[in-house]
C-alpha positions in Angstrom: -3.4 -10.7 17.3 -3.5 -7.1 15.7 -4.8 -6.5 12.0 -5.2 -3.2 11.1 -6.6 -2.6 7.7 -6.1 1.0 7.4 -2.2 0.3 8.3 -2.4 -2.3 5.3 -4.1 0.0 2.9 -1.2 2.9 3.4 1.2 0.7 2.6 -0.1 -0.1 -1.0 -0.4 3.4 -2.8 -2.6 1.9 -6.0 -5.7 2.1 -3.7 -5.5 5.6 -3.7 -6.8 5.5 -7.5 -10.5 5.4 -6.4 -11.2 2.2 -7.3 -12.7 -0.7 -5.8 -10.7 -3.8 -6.0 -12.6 -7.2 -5.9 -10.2 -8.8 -8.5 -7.4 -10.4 -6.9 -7.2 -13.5 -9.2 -6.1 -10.7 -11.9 -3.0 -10.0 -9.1 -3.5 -8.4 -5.6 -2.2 -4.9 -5.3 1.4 -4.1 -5.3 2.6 -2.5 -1.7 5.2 0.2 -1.7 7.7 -1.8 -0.7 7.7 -4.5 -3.5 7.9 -1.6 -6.2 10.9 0.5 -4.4 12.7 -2.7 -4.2 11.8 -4.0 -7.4 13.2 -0.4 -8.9 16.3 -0.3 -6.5 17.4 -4.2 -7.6 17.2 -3.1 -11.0 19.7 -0.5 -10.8 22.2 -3.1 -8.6 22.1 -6.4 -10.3 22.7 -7.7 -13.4 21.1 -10.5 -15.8 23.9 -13.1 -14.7 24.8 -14.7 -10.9 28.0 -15.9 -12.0 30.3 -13.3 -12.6 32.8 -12.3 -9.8 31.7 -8.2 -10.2 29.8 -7.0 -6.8 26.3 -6.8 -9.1 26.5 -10.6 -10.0 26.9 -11.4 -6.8 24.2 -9.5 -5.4 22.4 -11.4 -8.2 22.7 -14.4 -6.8 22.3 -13.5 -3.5 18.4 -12.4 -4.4 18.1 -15.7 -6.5 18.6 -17.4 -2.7 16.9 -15.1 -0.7 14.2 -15.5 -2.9 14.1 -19.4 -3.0 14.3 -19.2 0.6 11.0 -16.7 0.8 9.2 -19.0 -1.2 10.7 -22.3 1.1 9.5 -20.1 4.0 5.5 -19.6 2.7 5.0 -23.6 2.0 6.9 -25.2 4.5 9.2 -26.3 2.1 13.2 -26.0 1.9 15.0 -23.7 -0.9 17.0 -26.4 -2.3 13.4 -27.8 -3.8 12.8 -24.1 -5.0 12.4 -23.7 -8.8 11.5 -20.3 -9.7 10.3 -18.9 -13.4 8.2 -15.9 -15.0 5.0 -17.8 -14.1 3.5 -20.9 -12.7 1.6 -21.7 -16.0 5.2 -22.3 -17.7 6.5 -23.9 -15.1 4.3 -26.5 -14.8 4.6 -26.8 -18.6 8.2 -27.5 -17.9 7.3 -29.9 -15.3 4.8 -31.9 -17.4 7.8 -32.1 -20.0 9.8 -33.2 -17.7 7.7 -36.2 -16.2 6.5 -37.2 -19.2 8.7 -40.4 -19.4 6.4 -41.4 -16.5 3.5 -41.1 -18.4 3.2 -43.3 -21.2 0.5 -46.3 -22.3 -0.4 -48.2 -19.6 -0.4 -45.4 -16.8 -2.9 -42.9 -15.4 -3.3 -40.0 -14.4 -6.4 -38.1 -12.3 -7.2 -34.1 -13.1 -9.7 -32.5 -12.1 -12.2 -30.2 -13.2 -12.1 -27.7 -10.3 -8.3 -26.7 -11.4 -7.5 -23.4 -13.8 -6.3 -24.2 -17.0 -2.4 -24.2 -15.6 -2.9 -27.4 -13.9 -4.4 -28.9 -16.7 -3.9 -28.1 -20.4 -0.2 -29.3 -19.6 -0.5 -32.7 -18.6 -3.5 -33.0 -21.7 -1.0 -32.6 -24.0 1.5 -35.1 -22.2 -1.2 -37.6 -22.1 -2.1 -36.9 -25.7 1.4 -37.6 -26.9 2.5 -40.5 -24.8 -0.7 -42.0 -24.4 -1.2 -41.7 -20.5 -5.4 -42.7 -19.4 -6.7 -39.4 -18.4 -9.7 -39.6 -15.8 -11.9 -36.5 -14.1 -12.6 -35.9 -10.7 -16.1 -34.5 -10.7 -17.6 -31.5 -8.6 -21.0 -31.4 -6.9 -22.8 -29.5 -8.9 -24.8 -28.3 -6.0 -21.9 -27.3 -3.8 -18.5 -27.0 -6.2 -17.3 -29.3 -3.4 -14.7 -32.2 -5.3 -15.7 -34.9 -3.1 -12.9 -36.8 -1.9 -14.6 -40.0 -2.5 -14.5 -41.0 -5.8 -10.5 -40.2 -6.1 -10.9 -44.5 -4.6 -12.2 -45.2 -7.8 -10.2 -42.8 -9.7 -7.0 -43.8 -8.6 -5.7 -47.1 -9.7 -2.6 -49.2 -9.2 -1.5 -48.0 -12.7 -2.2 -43.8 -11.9 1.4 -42.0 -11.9 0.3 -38.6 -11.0 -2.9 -36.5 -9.9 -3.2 -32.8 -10.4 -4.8 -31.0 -7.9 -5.7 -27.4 -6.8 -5.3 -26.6 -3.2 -8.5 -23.6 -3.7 -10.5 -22.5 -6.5 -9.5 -19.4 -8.2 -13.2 -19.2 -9.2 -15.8 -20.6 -6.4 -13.3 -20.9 -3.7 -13.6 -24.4 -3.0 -11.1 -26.0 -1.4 -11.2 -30.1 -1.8 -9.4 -32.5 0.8 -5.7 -32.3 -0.8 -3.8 -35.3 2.3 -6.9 -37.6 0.9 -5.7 -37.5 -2.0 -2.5 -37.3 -2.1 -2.2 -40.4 0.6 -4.2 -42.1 -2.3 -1.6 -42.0 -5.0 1.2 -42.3 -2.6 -0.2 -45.8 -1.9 0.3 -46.7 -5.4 3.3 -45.0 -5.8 2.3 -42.2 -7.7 2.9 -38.1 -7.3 1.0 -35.6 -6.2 1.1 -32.3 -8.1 -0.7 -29.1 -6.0 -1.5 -25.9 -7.6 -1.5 -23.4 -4.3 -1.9 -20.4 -6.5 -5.5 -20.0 -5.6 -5.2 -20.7 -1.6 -1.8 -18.8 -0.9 -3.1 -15.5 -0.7 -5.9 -16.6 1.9 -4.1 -19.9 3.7 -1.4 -21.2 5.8 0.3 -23.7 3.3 2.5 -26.1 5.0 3.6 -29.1 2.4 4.0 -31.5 4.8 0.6 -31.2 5.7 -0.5 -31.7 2.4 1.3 -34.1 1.6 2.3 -32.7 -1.7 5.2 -33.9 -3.6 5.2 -30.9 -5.8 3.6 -27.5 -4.9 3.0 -24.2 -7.0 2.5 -20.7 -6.2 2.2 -17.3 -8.0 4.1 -14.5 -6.3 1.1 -11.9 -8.3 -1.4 -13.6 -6.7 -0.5 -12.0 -2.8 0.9 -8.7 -4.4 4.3 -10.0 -5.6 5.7 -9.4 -9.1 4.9 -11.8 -11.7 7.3 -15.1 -10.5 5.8 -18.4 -10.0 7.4 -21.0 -8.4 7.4 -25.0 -8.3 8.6 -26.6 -4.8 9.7 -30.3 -4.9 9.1 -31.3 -0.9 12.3 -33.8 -2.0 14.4 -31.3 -3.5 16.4 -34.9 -4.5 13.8 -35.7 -7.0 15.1 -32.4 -8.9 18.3 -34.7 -9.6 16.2 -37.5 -10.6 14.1 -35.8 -13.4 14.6 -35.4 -17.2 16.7 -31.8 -16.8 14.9 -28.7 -19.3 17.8 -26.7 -18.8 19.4 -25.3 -21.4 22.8 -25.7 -19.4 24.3 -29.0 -19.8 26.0 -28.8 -15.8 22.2 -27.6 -14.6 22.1 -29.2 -10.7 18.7 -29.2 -8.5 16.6 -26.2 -9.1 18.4 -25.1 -12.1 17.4 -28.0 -14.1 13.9 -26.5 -14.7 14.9 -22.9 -14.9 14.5 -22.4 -18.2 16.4 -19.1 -19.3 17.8 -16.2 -17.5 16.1 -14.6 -14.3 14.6 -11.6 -13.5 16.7 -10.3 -10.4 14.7 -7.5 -9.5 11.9 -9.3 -9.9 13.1 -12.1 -7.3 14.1 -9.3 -4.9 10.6 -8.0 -4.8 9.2 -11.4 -4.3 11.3 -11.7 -1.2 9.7 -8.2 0.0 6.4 -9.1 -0.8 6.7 -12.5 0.8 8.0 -10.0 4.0 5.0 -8.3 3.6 2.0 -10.9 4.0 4.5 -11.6 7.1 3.9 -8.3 8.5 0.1 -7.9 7.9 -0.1 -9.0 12.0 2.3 -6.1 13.2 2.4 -7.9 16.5 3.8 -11.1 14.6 7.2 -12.2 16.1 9.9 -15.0 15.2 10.9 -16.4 12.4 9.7 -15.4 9.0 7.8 -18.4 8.4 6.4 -18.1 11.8 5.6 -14.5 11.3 3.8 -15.9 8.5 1.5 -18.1 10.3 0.7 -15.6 12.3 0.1 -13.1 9.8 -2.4 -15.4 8.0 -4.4 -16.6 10.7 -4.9 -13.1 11.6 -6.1 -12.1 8.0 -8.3 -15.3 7.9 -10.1 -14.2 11.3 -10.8 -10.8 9.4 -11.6 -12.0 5.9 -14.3 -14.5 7.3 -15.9 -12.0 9.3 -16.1 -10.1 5.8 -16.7 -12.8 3.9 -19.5 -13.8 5.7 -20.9 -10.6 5.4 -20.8 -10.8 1.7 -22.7 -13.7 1.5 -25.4 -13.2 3.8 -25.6 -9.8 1.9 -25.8 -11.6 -1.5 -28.1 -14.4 -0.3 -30.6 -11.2 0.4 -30.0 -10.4 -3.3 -33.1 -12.4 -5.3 -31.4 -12.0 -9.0 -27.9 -13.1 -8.4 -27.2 -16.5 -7.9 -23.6 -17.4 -6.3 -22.2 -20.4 -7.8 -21.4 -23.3 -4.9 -21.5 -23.2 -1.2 -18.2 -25.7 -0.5 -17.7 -26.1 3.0 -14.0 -25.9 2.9 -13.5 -22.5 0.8 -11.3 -19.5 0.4 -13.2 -16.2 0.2 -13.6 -16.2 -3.4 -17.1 -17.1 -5.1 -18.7 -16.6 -8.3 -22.0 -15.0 -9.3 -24.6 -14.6 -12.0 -27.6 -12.4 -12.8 -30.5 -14.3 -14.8 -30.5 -12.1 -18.2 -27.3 -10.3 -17.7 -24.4 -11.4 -19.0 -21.3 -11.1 -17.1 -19.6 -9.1 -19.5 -22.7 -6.3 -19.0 -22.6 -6.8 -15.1 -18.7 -6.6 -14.9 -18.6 -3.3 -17.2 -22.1 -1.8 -14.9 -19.5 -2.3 -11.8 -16.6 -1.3 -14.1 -18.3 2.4 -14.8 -19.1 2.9 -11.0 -15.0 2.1 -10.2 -15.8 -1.4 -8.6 -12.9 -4.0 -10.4 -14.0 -7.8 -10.7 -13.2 -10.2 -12.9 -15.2 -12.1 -15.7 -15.5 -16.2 -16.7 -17.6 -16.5 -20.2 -17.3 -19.7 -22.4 -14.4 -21.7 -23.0 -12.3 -19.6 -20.0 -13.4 -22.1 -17.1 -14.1 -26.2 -17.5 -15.7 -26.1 -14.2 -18.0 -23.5 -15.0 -18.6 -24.6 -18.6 -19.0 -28.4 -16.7 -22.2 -26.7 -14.4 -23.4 -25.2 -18.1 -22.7 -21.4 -16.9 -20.4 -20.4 -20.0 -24.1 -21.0 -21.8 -26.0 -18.9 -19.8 -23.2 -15.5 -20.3 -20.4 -17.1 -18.0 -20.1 -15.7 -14.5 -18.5 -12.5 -12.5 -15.9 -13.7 -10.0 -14.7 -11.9 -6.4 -12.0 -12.2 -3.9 -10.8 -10.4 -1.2 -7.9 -9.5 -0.2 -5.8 -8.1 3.0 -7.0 -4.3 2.2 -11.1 -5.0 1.6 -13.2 -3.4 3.8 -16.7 -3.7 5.6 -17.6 -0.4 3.5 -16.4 -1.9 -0.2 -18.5 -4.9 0.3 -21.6 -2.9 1.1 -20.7 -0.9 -2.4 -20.7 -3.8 -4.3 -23.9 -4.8 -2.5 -25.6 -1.6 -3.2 -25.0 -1.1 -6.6 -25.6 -5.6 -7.5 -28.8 -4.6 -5.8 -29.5 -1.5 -8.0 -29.1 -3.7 -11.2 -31.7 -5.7 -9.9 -34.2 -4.2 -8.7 
């Protein structure tokens, strides 16, 4: 395998600013090549697919191409590809959607290790239509979700758990197949929000056994697209349709409004891209792909690693959890500081990160962080280096010394 991280960073021109990025859950950096197609869609499509002129059809020719990108990163197939502006709405749409299914006398299981997209729209579903709404519970300890107590959690009346595949925040990653062969026994669906772990892991639906997958195209340095992936792409048939087209068939019938062609044609690119990151990758796409991503995770743990020994060294910051199954994401805090102070301190010496107070995290509001100032989150992504994690080191260790 061959990762180069000085071929990566060439390729993305916004890391020439002088800046330090640790903030990928605000959207990875955008290579070259998603913004040069991005620009040259724009000036060849047009806002419809179904017109007979040459733009039109090009039009719907990235509406495919980019349905099939998506199909290629999960394991899934493009006919079960619904695509939108984001995956927040989409999974509004979705909840919408299934809420016939979720009425008195059903269930459903969220958890408190999802963002807000995976949960504020089934809340309101269940507040409408009167669907039981019980919490899978982190260790407080660890931020691992224990796959245990989803035994008790799921009954023979639950219709649908919401899941995260990785924690956008602490990086934990709970034990999606358990779960999701739990409901399945009782008939019920399994929702996955991926947009946490598809920057860092090979996703293969199958293997998760999820009915219904999401991703964010932003969060691996794609434009801002999200997309929902039914692993029956039937089911799309069998669903209440959102559409606001009457003849809406399979994916269509949660597209809700026009799409952004240019847009899509940069997610194909950028979904190229994370394929090319091993530039001795060969095959298919979606093989290249698994390639590709194992070789970043063999260079992000070695990094990762790194951080954390270097943090654990650090007496006044505390990192929030130690999962065992993670993504290289974590969360800190500094006794006295609030994160707001720490963030801007990194902020003023070109090092980007992102911030969690009160209110913006359950799970950290659940461990009673948002009380203490909330917390400063970091990622990684396919262009850190060895030398930007010893800068962030150097100057956590300067505010507390």
């Amino acid at each position: 395998m061959a990762y180069d991280v000085a071929r990566i960073r060439g390729l993305i021109p916004s890391l020439g600013d002088g800046w330090t990025h640790f903030d990928p859950q605000a959207g990875m950096q955008i290579p070259d090549a998603v913004s040069r197609t991005v620009s040259t869609a724009f000036r060849n499509s047009t806002a419809s697919s179904s017109g007979r002129h040459m733009s039109s059809r090009r039009s719907g020719s990235m509406l495919q191409a980019a349905r099939e990108a998506i199909a290629d990163l999960v394991g899934g197939e493009p006919a079960g590809v619904v695509l939108g502006s984001d995956r927040a709405v989409l999974l509004a749409w979705l909840a919408e959607a299934l809420s016939s299914r979720l009425g008195l006398g059903t269930g459903m299981v969220l958890s408190r290790l999802d963002d807000e997209a995976n949960i504020a729209p089934w809340l309101r579903v269940a507040s409408r239509y009167g669907a039981q709404v019980r919490w899978a519970e982190v260790d407080i300890e660890t931020c691992d979700l224990p796959s245990w107590q989803f035994e008790e959690l799921i009954t023979s009346t639950t219709r649908l758990v919401a899941l995260t595949a990785a924690s956008s925040i602490v990086g934990s990653a709970p034990d999606v197949r358990v779960v999701a062969d739990r409901v399945h026994e009782v008939g019920g669906l399994m929702v996955v929000d991926a947009a946490g772990a598809a920057p860092y892991a090979h996703i293969d639906m199958d293997d998760l056994s999820a009915d219904i997958l999401t991703v964010n195209a932003s969060a691996w340095g794609g434009p801002q697209i999200g997309a929902l992936v039914f692993r029956d792409p039937s089911q799309l048939d069998r669903i209440p349709s959102m559409s606001l087209d009457p003849n809406a068939r399979g994916p269509e019938r949660l597209e809700v409004g026009g799409h952004q062609y240019a847009l899509l044609a940069g997610l194909v690119t950028s979904v190229d891209f994370l394929a090319s990151l091993d530039d001795e990758a060969t095959g298919t796409r979606r093989e290249k792909l698994i390639t590709s991503i194992s070789s970043m995770q063999d260079y992000q743990d070695r990094l990762f690693d790194r951080l954390t020994r270097q943090l654990d060294n650090l007496p006044g910051v505390m990192v929030i959890g130690r999962a065992e199954s993670r993504v290289p994401t974590l969360s800190f805090t500094i006794p006295g500081l609030p994160a707001e102070k720490v963030a801007a301190h990194l902020a003023d010496r070109r090092i980007a990160t992102v911030t969690t107070g009160r209110g913006s995290s359950r799970l950290l509001d659940s461990l009673g962080v948002g009380e203490e100032g909330g917390a400063v989150s970091i990622g990684l992504a396919p262009y850190t280096t060895r030398y930007e994690i010893d800068q962030l080191v150097r100057e956590l260790r300067a505010m507390t010394e």
